[in-house]
GUGU-206881 format. One record per atom (N, C-alpha, C): residue in one letter; atom name; x, y, z. Coordinates in steps of 0.02 Angstrom, whole numbers. Each point is the difference from the previous one (the first is absolute). Layout:
<rs>
R A CA X Y Z
...
</rs>
This chain:
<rs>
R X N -377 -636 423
R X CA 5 47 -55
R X C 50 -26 -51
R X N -24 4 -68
R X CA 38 -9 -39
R X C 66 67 -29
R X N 59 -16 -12
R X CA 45 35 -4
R X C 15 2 -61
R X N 15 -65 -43
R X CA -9 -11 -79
R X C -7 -71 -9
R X N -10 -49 -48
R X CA -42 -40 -8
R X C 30 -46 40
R X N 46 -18 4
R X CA 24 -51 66
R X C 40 23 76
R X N -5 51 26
R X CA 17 39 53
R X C -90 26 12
R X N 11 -23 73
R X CA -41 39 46
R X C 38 34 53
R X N -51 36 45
R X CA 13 40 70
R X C -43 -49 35
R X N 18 -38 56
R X CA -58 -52 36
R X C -33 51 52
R X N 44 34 41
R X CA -11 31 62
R X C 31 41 23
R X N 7 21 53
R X CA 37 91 13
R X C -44 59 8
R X N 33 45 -23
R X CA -64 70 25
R X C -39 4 -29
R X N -29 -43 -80
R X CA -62 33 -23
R X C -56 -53 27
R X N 22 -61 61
R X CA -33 -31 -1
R X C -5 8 122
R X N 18 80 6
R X CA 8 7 51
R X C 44 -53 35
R X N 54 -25 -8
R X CA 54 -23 40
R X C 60 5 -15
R X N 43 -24 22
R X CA 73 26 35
R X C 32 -51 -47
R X N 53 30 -54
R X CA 41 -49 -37
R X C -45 -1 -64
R X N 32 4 -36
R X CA -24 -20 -53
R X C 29 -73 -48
R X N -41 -23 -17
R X CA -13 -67 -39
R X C -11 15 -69
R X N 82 -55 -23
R X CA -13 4 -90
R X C 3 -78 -17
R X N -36 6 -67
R X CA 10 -89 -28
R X C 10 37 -63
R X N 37 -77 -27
R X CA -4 -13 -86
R X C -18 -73 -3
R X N -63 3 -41
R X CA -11 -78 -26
R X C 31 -9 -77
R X N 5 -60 36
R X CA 33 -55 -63
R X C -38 -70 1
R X N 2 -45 -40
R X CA -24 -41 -19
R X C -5 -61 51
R X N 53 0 53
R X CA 5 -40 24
R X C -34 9 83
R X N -1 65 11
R X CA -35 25 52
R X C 32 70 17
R X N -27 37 66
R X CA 5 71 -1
R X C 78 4 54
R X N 35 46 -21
R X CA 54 19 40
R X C -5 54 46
R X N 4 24 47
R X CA -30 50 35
R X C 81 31 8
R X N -15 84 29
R X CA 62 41 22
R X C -15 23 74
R X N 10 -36 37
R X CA -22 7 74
R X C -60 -23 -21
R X N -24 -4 71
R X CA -71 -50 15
R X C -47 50 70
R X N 22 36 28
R X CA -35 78 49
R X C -3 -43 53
R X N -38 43 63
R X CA 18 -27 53
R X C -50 -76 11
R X N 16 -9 78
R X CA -35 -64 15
R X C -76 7 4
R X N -42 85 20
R X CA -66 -1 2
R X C -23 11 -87
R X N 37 23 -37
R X CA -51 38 -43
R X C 41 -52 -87
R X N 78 -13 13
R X CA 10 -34 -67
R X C -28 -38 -34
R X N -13 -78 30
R X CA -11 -36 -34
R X C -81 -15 -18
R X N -43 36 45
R X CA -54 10 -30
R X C -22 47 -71
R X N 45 44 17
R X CA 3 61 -75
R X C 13 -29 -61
R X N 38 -44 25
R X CA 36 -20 -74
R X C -53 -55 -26
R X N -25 -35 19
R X CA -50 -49 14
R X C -69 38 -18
R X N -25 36 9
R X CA -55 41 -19
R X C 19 46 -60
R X N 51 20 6
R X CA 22 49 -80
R X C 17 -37 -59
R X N 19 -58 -12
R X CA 32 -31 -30
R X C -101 -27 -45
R X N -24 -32 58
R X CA -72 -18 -30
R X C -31 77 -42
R X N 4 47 29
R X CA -26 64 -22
R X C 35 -9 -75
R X N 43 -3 -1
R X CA 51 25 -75
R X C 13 -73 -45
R X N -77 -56 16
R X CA 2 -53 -22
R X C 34 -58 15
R X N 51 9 30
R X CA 49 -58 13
R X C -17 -41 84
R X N -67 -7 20
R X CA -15 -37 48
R X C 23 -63 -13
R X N 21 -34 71
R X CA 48 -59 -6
R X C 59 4 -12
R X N 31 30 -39
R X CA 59 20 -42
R X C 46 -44 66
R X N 59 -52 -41
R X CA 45 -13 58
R X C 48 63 -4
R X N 32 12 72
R X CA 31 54 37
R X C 100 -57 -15
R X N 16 -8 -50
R X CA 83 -31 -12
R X C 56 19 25
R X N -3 58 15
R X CA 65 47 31
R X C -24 65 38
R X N 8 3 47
R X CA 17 67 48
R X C 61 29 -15
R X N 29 59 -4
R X CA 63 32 -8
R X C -22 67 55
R X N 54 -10 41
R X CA -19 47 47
R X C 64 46 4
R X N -12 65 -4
R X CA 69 60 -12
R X C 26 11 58
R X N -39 -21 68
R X CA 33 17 72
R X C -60 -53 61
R X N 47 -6 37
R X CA -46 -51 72
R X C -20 40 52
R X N -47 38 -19
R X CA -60 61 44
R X C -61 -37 -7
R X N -35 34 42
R X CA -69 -45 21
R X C -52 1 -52
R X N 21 74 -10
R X CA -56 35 -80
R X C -3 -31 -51
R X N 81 -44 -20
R X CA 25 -22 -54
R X C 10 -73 -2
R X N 7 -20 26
R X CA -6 -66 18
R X C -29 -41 61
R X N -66 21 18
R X CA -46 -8 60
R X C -20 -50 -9
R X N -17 -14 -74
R X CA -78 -82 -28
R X C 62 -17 -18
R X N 70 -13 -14
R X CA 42 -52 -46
R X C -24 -72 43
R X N -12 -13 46
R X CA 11 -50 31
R X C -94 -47 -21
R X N -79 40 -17
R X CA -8 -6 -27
R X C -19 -36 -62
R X N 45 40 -35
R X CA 17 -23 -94
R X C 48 -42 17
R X N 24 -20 34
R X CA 66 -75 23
R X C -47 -50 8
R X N -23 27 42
R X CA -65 -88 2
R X C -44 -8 -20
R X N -11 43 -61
R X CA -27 -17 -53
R X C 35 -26 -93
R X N 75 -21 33
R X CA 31 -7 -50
R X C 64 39 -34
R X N -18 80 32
R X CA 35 42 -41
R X C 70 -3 28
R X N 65 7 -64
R X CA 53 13 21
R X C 33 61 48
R X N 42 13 44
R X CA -5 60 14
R X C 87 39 -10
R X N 22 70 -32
R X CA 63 15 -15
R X C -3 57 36
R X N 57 1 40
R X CA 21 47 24
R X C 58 28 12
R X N 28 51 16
R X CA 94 25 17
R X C 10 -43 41
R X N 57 -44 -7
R X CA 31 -37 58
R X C -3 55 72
R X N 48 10 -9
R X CA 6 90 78
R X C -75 4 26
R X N -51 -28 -26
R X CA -84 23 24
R X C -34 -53 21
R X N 23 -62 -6
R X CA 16 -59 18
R X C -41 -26 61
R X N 48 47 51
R X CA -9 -4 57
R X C -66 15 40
R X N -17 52 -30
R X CA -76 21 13
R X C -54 -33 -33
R X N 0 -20 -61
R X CA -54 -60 8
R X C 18 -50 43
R X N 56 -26 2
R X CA -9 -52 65
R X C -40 -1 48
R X N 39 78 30
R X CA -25 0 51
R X C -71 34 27
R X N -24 3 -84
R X CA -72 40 34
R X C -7 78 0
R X N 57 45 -33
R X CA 30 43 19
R X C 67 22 36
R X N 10 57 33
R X CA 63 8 33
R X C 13 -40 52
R X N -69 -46 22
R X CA 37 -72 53
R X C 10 38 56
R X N -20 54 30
R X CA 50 36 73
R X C 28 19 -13
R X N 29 4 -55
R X CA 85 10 -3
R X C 0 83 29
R X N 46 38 44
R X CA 14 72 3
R X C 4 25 -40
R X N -43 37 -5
R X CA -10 85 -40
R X C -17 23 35
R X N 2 82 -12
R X CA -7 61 34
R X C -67 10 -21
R X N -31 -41 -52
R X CA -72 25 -20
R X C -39 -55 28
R X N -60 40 -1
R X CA -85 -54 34
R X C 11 -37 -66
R X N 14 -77 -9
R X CA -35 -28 -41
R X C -43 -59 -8
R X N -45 6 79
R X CA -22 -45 32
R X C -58 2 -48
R X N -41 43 -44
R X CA -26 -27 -36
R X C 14 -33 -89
R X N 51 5 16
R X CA 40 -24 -55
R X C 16 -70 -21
R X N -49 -27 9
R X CA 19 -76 18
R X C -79 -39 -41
R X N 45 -75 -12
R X CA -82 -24 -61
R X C 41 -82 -9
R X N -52 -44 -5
R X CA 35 -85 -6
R X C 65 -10 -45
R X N 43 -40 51
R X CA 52 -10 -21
R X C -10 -54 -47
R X N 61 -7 -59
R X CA 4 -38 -50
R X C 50 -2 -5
R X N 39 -46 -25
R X CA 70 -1 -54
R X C 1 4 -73
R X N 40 60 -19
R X CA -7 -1 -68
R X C 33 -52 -17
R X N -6 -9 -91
R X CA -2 -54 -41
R X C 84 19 -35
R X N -14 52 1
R X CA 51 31 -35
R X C 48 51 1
R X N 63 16 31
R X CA 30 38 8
R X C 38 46 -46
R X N -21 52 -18
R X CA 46 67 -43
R X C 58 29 35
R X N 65 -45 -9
R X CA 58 4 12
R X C 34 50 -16
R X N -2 12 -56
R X CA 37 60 -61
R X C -51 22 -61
R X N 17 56 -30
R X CA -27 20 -69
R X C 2 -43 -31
R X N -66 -30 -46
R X CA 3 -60 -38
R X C -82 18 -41
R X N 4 -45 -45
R X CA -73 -15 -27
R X C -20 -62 4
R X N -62 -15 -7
R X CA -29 -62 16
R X C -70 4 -47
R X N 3 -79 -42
R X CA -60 3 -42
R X C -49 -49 39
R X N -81 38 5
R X CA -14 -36 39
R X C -84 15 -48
R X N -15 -80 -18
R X CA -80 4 -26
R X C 17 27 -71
R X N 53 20 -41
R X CA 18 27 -62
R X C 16 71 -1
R X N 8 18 71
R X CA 25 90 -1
R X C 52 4 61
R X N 28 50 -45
R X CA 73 -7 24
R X C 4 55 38
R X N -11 -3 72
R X CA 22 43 63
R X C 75 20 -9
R X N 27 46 25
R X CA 63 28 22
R X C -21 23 79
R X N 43 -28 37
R X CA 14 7 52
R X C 64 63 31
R X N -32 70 39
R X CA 70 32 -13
R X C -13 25 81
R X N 49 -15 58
R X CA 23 -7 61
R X C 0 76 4
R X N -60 48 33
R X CA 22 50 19
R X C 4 23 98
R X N 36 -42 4
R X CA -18 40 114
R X C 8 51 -14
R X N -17 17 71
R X CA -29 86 15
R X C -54 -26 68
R X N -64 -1 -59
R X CA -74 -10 57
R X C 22 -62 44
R X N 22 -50 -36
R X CA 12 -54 46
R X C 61 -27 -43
R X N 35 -60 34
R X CA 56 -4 -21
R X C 10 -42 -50
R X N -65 -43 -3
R X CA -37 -60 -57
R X C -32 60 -66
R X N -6 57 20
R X CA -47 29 -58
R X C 19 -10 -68
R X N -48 -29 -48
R X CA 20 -19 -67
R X C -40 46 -48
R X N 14 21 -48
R X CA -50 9 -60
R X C 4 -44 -46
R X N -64 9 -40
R X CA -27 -49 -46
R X C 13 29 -54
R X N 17 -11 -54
R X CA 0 23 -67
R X C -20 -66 -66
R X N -60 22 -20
R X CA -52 -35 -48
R X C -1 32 -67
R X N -9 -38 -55
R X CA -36 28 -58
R X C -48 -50 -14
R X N -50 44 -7
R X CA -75 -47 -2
R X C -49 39 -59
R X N -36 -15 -56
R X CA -43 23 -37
R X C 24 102 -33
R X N 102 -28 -18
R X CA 22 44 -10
R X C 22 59 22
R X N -13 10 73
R X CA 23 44 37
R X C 48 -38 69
R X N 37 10 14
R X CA 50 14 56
R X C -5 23 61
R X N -34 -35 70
R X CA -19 35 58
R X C 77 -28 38
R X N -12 48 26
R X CA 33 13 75
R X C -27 -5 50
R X N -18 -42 61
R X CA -22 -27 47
R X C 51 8 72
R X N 11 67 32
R X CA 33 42 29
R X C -10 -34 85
R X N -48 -29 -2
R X CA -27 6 93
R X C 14 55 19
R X N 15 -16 60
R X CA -3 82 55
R X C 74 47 -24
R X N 50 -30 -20
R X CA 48 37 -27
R X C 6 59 -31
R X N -65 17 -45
R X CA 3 45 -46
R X C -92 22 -5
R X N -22 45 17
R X CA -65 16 19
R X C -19 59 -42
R X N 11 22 -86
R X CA -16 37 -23
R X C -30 79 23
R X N -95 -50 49
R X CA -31 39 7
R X C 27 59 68
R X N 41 -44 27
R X CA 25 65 46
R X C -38 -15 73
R X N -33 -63 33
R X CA -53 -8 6
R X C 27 13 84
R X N 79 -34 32
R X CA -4 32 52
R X C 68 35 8
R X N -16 39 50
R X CA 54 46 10
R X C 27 -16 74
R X N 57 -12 5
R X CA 27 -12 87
R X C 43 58 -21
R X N 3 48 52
R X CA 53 54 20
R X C 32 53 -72
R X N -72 -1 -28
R X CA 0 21 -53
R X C 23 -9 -74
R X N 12 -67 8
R X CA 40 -37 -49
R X C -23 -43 -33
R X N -6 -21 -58
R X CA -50 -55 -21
R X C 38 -76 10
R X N 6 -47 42
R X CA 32 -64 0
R X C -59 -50 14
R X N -51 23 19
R X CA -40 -47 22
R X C 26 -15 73
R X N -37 -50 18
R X CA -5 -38 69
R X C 77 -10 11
R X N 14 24 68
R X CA 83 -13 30
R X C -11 -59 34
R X N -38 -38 11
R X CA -2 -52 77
R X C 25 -41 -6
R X N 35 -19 -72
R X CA 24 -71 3
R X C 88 -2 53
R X N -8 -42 2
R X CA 73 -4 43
R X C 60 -10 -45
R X N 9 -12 -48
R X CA 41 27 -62
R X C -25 56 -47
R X N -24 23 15
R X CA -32 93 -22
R X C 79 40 -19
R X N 1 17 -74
R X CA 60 27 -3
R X C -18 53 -33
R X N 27 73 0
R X CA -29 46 -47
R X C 63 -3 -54
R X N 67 -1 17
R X CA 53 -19 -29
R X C 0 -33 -65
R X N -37 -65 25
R X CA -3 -69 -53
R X C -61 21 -27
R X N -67 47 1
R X CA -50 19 -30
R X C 38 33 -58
R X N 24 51 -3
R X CA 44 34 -28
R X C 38 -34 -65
R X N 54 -52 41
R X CA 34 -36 -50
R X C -23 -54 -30
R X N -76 -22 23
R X CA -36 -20 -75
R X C -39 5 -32
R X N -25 56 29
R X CA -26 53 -58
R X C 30 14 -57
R X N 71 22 11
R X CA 54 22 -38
R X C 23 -80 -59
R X N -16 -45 34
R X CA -2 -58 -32
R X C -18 -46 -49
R X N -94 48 22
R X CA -40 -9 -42
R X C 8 36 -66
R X N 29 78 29
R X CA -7 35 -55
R X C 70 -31 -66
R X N 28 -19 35
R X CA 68 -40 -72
R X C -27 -62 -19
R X N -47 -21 3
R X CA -33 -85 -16
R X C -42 2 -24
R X N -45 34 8
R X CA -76 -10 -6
R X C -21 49 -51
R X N -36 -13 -42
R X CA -48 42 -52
R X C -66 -28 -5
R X N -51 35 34
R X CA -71 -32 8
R X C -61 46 -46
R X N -55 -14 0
R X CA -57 42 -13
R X C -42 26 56
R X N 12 -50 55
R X CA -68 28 52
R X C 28 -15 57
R X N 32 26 55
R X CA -18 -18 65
R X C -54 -6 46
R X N 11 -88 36
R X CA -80 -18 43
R X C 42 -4 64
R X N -7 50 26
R X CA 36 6 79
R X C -63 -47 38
R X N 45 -11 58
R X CA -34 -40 65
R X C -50 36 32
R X N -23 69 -26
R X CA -52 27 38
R X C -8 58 -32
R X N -56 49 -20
R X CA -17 44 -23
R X C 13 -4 -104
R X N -43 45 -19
R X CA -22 -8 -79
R X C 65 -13 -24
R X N -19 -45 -60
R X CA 83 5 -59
R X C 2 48 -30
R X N 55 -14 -7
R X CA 47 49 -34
R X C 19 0 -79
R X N -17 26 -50
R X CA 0 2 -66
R X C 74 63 -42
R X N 5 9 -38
R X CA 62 46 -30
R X C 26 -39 -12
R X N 60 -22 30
R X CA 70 -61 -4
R X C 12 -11 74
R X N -17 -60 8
R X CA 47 -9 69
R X C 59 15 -3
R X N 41 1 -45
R X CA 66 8 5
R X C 8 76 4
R X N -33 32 -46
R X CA -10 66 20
R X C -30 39 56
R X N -53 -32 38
R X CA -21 9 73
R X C 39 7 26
R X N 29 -46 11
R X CA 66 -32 59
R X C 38 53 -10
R X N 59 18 -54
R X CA 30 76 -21
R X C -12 38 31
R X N -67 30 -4
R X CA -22 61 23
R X C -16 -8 57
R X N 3 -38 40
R X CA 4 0 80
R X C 85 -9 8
R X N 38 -34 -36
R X CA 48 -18 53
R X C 76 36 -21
R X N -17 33 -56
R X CA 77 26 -40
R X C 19 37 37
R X N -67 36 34
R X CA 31 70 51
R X C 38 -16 48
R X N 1 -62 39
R X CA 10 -15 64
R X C 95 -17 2
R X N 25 59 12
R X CA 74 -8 15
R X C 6 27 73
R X N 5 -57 27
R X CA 14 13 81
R X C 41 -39 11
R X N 58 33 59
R X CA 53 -36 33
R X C -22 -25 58
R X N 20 -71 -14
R X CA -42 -57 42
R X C 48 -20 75
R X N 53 59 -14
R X CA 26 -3 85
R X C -19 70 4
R X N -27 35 -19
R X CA -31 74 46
R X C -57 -23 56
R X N 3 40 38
R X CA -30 4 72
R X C -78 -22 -43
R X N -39 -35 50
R X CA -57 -21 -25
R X C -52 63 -5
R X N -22 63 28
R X CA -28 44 -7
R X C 25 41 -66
R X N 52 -1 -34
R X CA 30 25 -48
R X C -23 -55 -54
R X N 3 -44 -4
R X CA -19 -74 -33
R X C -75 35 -21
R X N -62 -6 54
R X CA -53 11 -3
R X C -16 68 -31
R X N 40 52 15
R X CA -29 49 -63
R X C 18 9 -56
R X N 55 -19 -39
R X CA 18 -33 -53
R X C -49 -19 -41
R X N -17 -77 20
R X CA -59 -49 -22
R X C -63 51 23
R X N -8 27 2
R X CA -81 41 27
R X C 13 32 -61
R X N 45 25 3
R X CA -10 58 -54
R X C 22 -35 -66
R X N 27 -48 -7
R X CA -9 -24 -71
R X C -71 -60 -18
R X N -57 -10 50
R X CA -45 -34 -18
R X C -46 56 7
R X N 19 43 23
R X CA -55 51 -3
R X C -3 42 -76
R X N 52 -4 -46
R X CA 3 3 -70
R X C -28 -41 -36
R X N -10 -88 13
R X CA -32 -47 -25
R X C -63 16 15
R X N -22 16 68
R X CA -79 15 19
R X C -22 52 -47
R X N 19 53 -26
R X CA -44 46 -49
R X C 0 -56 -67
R X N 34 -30 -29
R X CA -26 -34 -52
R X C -32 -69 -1
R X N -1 -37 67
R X CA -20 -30 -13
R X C -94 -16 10
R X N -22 54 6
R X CA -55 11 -9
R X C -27 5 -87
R X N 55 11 -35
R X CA -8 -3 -63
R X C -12 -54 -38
R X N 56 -63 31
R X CA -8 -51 -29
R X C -27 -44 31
R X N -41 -13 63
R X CA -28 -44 55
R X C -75 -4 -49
R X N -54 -62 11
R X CA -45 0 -17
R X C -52 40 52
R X N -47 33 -16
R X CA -50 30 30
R X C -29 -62 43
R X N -16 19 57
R X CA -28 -42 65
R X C -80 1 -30
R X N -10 40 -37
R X CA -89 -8 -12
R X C -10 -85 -47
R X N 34 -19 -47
R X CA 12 -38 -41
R X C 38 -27 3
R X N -8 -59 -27
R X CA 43 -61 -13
R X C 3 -5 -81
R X N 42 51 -21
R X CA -26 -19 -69
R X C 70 -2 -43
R X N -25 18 -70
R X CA 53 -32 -52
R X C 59 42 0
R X N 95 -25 -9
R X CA 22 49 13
R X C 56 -42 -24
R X N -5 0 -73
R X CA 65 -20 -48
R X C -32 50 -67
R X N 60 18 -36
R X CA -17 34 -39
R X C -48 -14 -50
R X N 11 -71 -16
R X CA -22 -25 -71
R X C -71 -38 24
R X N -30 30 61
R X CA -51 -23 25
R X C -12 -74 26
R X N -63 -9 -33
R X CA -7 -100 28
R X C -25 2 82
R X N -20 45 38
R X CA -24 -29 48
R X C -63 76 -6
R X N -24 -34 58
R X CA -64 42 2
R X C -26 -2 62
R X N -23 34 31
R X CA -16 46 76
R X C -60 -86 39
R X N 45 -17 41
R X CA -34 -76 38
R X C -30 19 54
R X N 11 72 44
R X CA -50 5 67
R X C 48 75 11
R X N -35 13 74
R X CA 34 56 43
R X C 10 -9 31
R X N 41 26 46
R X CA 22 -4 70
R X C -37 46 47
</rs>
């Protein structure tokens, strides 16, 4: 699906799978934002890319926001086919190893696991990087995992935000009534979710958030982000059941509006003010 004239959606939920897949082409070949898991990525992208004309298209850069199976399953892939691969140093470890490697957790994440690779490239610190003639910003948020990065782009005049699992607009899961997404990682912090969120919100001024899973997000990312996270004043040495209703009850203030500004699940359609895109499929 096309998003605007050089941004697509490759894969994810409107294409029934897990993770969602973004590119921007450039002249020199396509950059991808995650690459989805090991059964369903790299064929999606590979079949969508021909759909939206760009069959063949070389695949130049992978940028992956976290080392989950959803999100970086095919990097290995688009590696041997050439492509560079960037990721959070801290996340490192799990492409190595294929995933969490064994490592102890308290969570099943025996299916969590997809060919090991070594990235190309390690995201050490907040930085930008010009890569193909567009200039990525790289901004270090742990929480979901301890590598988790966001992407920040301007491409064909608008400004995305490329969130991964960190920041999930649509609200899509709920653990213990709370919106954080998936706890399983073994650096799973709700703490550090929190404080870079709060991070994002002093840095960042976007047009659209493309979270790691469920519809984007349109209004202001910077203003999204606000309205989920201004509420959230919790004392982070209170008893953890005190912690949890706190945060319940201040995302449960974000949940009535953000049905307002989430895109409708029926459509994939246009959702900047000044228009320029136009309705590419349904979900």
């Amino acid at each position: 699906m096309r998003i605007t004239d050089n941004t697509y959606n490759l894969s994810g939920e409107a294409y029934g799978a897990l993770g969602e897949v973004y590119a921007a082409r450039t002249d020199q070949g396509v950059i991808l934002i995650d690459c989805g898991s090991p059964e369903t990525g790299y064929a999606n992208v590979k079949e969508n890319l021909a759909s939206c004309g760009l069959a063949g298209a070389r695949i130049s850069h992978v940028i992956l926001t976290h080392g989950h199976w959803d999100h970086c399953g095919s990097a290995k892939s688009f590696q041997d086919d050439g492509a560079v691969i960037i990721v959070g140093q801290e996340d490192s470890f799990m492409c190595v190893n294929g995933g969490n490697g064994g490592l102890d957790t308290p969570h099943d994440v025996d299916e969590h696991i997809y060919p090991a690779f070594k990235p190309d490239i390690e995201i050490k610190e907040d930085s930008e990087m010009e890569i193909s003639g567009l200039m990525f910003g790289f901004i270090k948020i742990p929480g979901h995992t301890a590598g988790s990065t966001a992407v920040l782009l301007t491409v064909d005049q608008k400004t995305f935000l490329f969130t991964g699992d960190a920041l999930q607009p649509s609200g899509a899961y709920h653990i213990d009534g709370i919106t954080f997404g998936w706890q399983g990682d073994i650096n799973f912090s709700r703490e550090n979710i929190i404080s870079s969120m709060n991070k994002l919100l002093r840095k960042v001024t976007a047009d659209c958030i493309l979270p790691g899973h469920g519809a984007v997000c349109r209004h202001s990312a910077a203003q999204g982000g606000a309205d989920r996270f201004r509420h959230i004043k919790v004392n982070l040495s209170a008893p953890q059941h005190r912690r949890d209703k706190a945060l319940k009850f201040s995302l449960d203030i974000y949940n009535a509006r953000e049905r307002q500004i989430c895109l409708s699940r029926a459509f994939f359609i246009s959702f900047f003010d000044d228009g320029g895109l136009a309705i590419e499929g349904s979900y």
